[in-house]
C-alpha positions in Angstrom: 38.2 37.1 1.0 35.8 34.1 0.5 32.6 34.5 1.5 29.8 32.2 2.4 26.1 31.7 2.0 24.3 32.7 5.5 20.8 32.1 3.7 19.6 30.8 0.4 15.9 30.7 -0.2 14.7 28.2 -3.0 11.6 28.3 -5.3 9.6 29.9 -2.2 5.7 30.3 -3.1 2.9 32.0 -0.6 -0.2 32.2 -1.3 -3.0 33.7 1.2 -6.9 32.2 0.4 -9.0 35.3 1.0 -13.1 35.1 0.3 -12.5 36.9 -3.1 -10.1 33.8 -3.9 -6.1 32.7 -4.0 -3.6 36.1 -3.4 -1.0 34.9 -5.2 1.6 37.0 -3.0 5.0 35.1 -3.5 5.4 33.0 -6.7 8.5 30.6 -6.6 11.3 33.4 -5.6 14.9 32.5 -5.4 17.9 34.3 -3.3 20.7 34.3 -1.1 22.3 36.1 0.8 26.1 35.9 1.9 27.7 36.5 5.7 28.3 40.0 6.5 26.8 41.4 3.1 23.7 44.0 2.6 21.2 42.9 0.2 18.5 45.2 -0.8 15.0 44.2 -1.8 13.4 46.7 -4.1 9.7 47.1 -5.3 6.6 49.1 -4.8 3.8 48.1 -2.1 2.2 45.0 -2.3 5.1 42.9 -4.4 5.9 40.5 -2.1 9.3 42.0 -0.4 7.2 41.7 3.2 5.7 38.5 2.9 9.2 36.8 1.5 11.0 37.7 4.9 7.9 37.2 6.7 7.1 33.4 4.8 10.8 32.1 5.6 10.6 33.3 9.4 7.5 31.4 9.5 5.8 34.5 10.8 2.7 33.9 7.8 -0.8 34.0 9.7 -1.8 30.3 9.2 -4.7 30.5 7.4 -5.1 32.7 5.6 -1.5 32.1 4.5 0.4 29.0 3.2 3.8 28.4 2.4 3.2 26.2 -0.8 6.6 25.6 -1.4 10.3 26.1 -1.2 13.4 26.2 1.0 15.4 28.5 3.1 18.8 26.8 4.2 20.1 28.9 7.0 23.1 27.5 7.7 22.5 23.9 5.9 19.0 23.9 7.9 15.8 24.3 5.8 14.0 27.2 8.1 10.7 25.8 6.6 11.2 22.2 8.2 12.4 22.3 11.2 10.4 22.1 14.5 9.1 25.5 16.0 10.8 25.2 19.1 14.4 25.0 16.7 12.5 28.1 15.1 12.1 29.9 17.8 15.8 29.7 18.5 17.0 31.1 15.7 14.0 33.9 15.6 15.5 36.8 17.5 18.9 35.2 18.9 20.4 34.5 15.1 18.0 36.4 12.7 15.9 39.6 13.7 14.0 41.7 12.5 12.9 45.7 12.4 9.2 46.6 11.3 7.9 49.2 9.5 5.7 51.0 11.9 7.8 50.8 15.8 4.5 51.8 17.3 2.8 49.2 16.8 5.8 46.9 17.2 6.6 48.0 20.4 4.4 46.6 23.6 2.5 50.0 24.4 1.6 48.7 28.4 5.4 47.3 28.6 8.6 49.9 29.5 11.0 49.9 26.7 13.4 48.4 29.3 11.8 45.4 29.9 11.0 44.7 26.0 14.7 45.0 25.2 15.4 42.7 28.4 12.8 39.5 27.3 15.2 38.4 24.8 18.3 38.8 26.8 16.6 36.1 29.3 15.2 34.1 26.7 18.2 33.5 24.7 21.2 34.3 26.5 20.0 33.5 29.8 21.1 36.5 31.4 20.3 37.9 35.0 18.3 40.8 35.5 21.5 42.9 36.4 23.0 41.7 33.5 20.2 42.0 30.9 20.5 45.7 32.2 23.2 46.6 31.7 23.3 45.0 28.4 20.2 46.9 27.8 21.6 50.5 28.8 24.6 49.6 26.5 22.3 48.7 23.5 20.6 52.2 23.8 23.5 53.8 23.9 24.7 52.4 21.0 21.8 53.2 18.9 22.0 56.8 20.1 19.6 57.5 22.3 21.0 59.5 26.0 20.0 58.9 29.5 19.7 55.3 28.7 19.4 54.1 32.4 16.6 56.9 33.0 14.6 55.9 29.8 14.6 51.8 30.1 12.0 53.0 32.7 10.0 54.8 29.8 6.8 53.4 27.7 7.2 53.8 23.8 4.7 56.2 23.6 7.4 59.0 25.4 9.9 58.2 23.1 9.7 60.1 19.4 9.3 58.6 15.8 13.1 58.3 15.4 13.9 57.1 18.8 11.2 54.1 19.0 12.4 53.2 15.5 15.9 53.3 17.4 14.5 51.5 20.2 13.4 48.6 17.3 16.8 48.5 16.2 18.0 48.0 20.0 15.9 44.8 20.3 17.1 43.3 17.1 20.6 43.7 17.7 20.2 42.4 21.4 21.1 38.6 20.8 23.9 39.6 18.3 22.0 38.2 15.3 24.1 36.9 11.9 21.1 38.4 9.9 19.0 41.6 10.1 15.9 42.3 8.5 15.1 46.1 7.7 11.1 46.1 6.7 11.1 49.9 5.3 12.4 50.8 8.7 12.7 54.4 7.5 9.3 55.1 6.1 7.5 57.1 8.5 10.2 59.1 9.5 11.8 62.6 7.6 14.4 62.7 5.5 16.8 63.8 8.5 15.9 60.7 10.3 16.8 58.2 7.9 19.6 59.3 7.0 20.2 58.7 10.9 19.6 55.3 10.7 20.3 54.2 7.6 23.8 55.5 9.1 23.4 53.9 11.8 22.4 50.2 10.7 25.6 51.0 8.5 28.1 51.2 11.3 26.5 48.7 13.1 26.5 45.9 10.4 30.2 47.1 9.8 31.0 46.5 13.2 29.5 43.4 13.8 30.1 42.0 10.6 26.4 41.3 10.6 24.6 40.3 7.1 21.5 42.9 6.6 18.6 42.3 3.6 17.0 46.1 3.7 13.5 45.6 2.5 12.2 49.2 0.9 10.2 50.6 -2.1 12.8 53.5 -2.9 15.9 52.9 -5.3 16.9 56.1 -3.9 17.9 54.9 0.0 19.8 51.9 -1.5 22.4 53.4 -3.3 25.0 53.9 -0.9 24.2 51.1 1.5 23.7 48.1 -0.3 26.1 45.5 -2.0 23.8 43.9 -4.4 20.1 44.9 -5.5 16.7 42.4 -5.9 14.5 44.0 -7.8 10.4 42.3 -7.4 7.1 42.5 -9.0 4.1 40.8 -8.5 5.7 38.3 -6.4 8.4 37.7 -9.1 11.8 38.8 -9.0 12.4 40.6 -11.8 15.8 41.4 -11.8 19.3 40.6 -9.7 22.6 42.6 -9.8 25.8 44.7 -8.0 24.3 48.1 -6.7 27.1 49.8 -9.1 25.8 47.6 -12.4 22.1 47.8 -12.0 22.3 51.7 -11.6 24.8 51.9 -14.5 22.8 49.4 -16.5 19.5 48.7 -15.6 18.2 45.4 -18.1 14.5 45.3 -17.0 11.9 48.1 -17.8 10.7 47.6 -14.4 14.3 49.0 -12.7 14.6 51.3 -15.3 11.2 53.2 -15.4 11.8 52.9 -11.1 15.0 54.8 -11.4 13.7 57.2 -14.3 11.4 58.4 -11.4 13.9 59.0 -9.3 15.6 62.8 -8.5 18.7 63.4 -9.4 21.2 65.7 -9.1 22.8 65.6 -12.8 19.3 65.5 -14.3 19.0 68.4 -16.9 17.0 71.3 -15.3 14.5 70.8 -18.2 13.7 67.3 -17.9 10.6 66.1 -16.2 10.7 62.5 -13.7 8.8 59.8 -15.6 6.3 58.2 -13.5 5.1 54.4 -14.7 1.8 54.1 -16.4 -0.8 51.9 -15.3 -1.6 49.8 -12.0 0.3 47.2 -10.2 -1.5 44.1 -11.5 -4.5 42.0 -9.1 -2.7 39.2 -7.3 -5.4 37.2 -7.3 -5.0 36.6 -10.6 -1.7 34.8 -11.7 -0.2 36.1 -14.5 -0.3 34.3 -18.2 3.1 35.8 -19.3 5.1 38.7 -17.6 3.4 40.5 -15.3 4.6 44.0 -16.2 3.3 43.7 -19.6 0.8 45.7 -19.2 2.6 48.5 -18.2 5.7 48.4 -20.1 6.8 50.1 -23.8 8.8 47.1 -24.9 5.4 44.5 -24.9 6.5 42.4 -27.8 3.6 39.7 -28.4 5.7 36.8 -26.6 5.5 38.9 -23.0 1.6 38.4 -23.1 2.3 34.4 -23.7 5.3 33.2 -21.5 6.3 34.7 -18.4 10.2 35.0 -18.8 12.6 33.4 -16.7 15.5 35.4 -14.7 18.5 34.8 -16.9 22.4 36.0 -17.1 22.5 39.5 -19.3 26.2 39.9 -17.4 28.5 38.5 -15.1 26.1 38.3 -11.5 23.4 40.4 -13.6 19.9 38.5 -13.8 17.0 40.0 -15.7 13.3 38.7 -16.0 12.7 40.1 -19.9 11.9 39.1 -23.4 13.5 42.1 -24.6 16.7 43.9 -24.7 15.9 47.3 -23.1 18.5 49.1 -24.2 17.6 48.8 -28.3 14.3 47.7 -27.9 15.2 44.8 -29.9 13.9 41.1 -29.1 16.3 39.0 -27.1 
């Protein structure tokens, strides 16, 4: 079955000016994302995952940040050009979005009932009767009981796992095309999200709804996602099918990240590599790639010229001077 571009971000670069000088947080990124498909973005604190969601929502504290260029056609509209009252339509009604941290999401002086019923009004112009019931419906659907009783509650009675529940509740409330997942499992135990990564699961199924999962473990992503984006320093680094960039990862980045990982077919024997090194000062832009530094393949090119993302297979882009599977120049 065809399928069609929901969103397709183009050459998007953010920059924040900070006292100690220019954070250069995003560096001219390029995606998409098609309808009803789960696109997981994958790198370790401070790469840019956040602020790439964040820039084309036009949710960027302005200053310090500034979106220096780029596009995000959602739907043959560029999200970065449009007015702010357009924006604000399609914030929450036809793209939402689930923070990390639910706590401080969540209103802590408003009842849970009344946060899940603001955008009910706003968008769908429902009356209060029916942006209730709607609510009580939503809650139940994200699996948390005695949803009538609890509208009434205040996020700080509700657990780790139900507020993050809660979250997801308030995004799915307009019936959004996308959903954004900011590491909405983080703070929570292993039990937990697997609860809702099964959850969002189901719920993307069912509503057909496109999802970009944003998260710094390979590990969560394996049996959700349809195709991986692998970033670093603001870069993406590599592109692929979950299946091919587990079978075949072709940037030392990926592949040191899932050396780290646990796994069950590992030889009792053999220790989990962890990757040398520091991620790199963003307020310095990097000369040539910015993994050099940390990677065993440095031929003396990677120091000069920061390499492009190009085809190593069919819908399999990699950011690398060198073939890391021989070792061999490219």
């Amino acid at each position: 079955m065809e399928t069609h571009k929901l969103i397709e971000v183009k050459d998007l670069e953010t920059q924040f000016h900070t006292p100690e000088g220019i954070v250069y947080a995003v560096n001219g990124i390029s995606f998409f994302v098609h309808e009803g498909e789960t696109l997981a973005v994958v790198g370790e604190s401070g790469c840019g995952k956040s602020v790439t969601m964040l820039s084309f929502l036009r949710l960027i504290p302005t200053p310090p940040g500034e979106i220096v260029s780029g596009q995000a056609l959602y739907r043959e509209k560029d999200l970065l050009r449009i007015s702010e009252d357009e924006m604000e339509h399609i914030r929450g009604k036809e793209i939402a979005m689930i923070f990390q941290d639910p706590m401080t999401s969540l209103n802590p002086v408003l009842t849970i009932g009344r946060q899940i019923t603001e955008p009910l009004h706003t968008h769908l112009g429902l009356n209060k009767a029916e942006a209730r019931d709607r609510a009580i419906k939503l809650l139940l659907d994200v699996g948390i009981p005695d949803a009538a009783r609890r509208l009434n509650d205040y996020p700080h009675q509700f657990s780790g796992g139900m507020r993050q529940r809660v979250m997801i509740a308030m995004a799915l409330a307009c019936a959004p095309s996308l959903l954004i997942a900011d590491e909405p499992t983080t703070a929570l135990d292993v039990t937990i999200q697997a609860q809702i990564i099964e959850l969002v699961a189901h719920i993307r199924q069912h509503m057909n709804m496109a999802v970009i999962w944003i998260t710094h473990d390979l590990g969560v992503v394996a049996g959700m996602a349809d195709r991986v984006m692998v970033m670093y320093a603001g870069f993406v680094v590599e592109e692929a099918h979950v299946e091919e960039l587990y079978d075949n990862p072709r940037h030392p980045y990926t592949h040191a990240l899932l050396s780290a990982l646990p796994r069950v077919d590992r030889r009792r024997d053999s220790r989990l590599k962890s990757i040398p090194g520091a991620p790199p000062n963003l307020l310095v832009k990097p000369h040539g790639c910015p993994f050099a530094p940390r990677c065993e393949h440095t031929i003396e090119r990677c120091g000069n010229e920061n390499p492009p993302l190009q085809k190593v297979a069919p819908e399999h882009f990699a950011a690398c001077w060198v073939d890391v599977r021989t070792g061999a120049p490219k």
